[in-house]
VMD Tcl script that draws the C-alpha trace (Angstrom):
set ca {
  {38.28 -21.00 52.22}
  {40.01 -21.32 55.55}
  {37.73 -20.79 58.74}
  {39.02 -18.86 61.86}
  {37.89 -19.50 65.13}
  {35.80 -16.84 66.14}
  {36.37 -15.03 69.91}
  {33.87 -12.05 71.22}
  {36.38 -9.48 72.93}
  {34.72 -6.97 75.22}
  {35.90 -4.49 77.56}
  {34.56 -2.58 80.53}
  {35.94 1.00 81.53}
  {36.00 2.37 85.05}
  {35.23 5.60 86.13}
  {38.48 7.74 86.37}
  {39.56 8.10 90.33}
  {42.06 10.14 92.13}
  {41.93 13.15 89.59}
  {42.76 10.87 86.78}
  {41.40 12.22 83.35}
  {41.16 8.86 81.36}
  {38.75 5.62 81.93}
  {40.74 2.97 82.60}
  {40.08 -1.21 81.24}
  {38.32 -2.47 84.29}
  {38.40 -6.13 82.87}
  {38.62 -7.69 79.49}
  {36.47 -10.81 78.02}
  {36.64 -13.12 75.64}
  {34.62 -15.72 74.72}
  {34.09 -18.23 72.67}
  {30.43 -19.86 71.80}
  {29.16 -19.86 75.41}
  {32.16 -20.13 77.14}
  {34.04 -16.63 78.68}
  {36.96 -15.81 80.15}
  {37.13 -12.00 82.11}
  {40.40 -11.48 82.95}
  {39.64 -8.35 86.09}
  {42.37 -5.64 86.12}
  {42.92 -3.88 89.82}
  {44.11 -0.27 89.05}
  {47.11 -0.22 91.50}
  {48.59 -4.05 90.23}
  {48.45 -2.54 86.19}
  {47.96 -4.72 83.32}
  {51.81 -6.34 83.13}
  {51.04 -10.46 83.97}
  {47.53 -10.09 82.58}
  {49.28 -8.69 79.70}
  {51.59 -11.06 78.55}
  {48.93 -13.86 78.89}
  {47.05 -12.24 76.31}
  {49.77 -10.94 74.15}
  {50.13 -14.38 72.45}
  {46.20 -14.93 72.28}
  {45.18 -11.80 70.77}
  {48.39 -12.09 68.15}
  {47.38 -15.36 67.03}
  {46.26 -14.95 63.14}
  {44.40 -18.05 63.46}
  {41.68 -16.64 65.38}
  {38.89 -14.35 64.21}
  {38.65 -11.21 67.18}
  {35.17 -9.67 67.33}
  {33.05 -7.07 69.00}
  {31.27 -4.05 68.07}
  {33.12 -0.73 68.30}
  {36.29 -2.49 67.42}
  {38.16 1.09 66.59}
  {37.93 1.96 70.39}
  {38.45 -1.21 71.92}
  {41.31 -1.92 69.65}
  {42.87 1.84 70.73}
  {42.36 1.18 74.70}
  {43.79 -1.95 74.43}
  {46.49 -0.90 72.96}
  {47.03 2.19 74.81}
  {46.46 0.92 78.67}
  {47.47 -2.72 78.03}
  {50.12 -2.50 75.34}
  {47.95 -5.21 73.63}
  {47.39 -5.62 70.16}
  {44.98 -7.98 67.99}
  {45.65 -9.96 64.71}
  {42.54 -10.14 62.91}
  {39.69 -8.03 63.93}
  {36.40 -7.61 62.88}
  {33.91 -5.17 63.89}
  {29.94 -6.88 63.55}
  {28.55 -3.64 63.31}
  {30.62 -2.26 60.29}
  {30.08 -5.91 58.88}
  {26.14 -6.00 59.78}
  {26.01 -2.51 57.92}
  {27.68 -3.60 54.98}
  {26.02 -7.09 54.64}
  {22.72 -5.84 55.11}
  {22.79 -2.30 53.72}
  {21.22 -0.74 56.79}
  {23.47 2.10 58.75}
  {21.64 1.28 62.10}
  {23.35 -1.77 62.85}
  {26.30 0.09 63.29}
  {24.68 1.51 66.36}
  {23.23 -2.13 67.63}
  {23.82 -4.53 70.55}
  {25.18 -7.50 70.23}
  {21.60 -9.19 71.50}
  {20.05 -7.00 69.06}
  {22.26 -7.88 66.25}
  {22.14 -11.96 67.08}
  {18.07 -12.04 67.57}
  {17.22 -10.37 63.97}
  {20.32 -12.45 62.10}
  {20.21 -15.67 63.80}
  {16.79 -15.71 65.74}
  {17.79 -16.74 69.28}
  {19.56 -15.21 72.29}
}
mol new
graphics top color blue
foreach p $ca { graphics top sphere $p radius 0.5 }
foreach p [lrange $ca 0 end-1] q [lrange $ca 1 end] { graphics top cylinder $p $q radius 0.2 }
display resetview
């Protein structure tokens, strides 16, 4: 069985301003074991250099992409950075199906990583 690297994506919203209706992707991270990258977006620059970095990154079907609430992410993303990802994986969907329990759908990360792997 091949192994994927493994990257935690995560994204912050802003509040809307200047009678906008929709949260916009304040920044984007990704890391990988202990090591992050946050790539910061500025409202008025918009996501076009940021974007292409990550086009190739997030495309790559060599890495594993995960995060809880993967559906959302995955649709903002998309929709505000013209982004799209490979191979994702949602932990909480996975937790929930591993371990038969619906709550961890509804989990942190910290929560989820100190009950299955005993640290954080």
């Amino acid at each position: 069985m091949e192994m994927h690297p493994i990257v935690g994506l995560g994204i912050m919203w802003c509040h809307p301003f200047g009678g906008q209706q929709q949260f916009d992707i304040a920044h984007v991270q990704l890391c990988v074991e202990q090591r992050c990258l946050i790539f910061q977006f500025n409202g008025t620059d918009g996501y076009g250099s940021v974007s292409s970095l990550l086009s190739g990154f997030l495309n790559n079907k060599d890495l594993k992409i995960v995060g809880l609430g993967m559906e959302k992410t995955l649709q903002k993303i998309e929709y505000d950075c013209q982004l799209t990802v490979a191979y994702a994986l949602d932990l909480g969907i996975f937790a929930v199906e591993k371990y038969k329990k619906p709550k961890f759908s509804k989990t942190s990360i910290m929560e989820l990583e100190y009950k299955h792997v005993g640290k954080v």
